[in-house]
C-alpha positions, 0 to 999 in steps of 0.5 A: 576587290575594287569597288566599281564606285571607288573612282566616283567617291574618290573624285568626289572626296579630292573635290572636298578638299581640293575644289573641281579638278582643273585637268585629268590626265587619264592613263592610257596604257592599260597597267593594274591598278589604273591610275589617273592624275587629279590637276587642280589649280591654285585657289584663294587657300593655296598658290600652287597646282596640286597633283593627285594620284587616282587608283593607287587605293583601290589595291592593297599595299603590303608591307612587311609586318604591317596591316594592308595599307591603301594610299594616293600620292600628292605633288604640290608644284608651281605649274602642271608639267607631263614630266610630273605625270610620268613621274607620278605614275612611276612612282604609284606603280613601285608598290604593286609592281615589286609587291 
């Protein structure tokens, strides 16, 4: 069952490793899980826009003769592009569309 605070520490975890989200991209088709993009911006550490999922972890993934896994997916890139977005979100929707 997904925790109704799981974004808030989710958000404040990538702040942790990642700085202050330079842009989110929200998903506006209602799909399950519901999964937003994390852009954060190149910084002094690191020359390139990171692109975090946000929502694959609050469902369980199953895979055959393994424990439940939980996971978010990450694109390092030169620059944000939408293209990166649907491509994203495609990809974080595969586990739970095809269970």
């Amino acid at each position: 069952m997904k925790s109704e605070r799981a974004p808030e520490r989710r958000a404040k975890l990538f702040e942790g490793y990642f700085g202050r989200p330079h842009k989110i991209w929200h998903e506006v088709i209602p799909q399950e899980p519901h999964i937003d993009l994390f852009v954060y911006a190149p910084r002094d550490d690191r020359d390139w826009y990171t692109i975090v999922t946000s929502g694959m972890s609050d469902r369980a993934m199953h895979a055959e003769g393994e424990d439940p896994l939980r996971a978010e997916l990450i694109f390092y890139v030169d620059e944000p592009k939408h293209y990166y977005a649907d491509v994203l979100r495609y990809l974080a929707h595969i586990p739970f569309e095809q269970d």
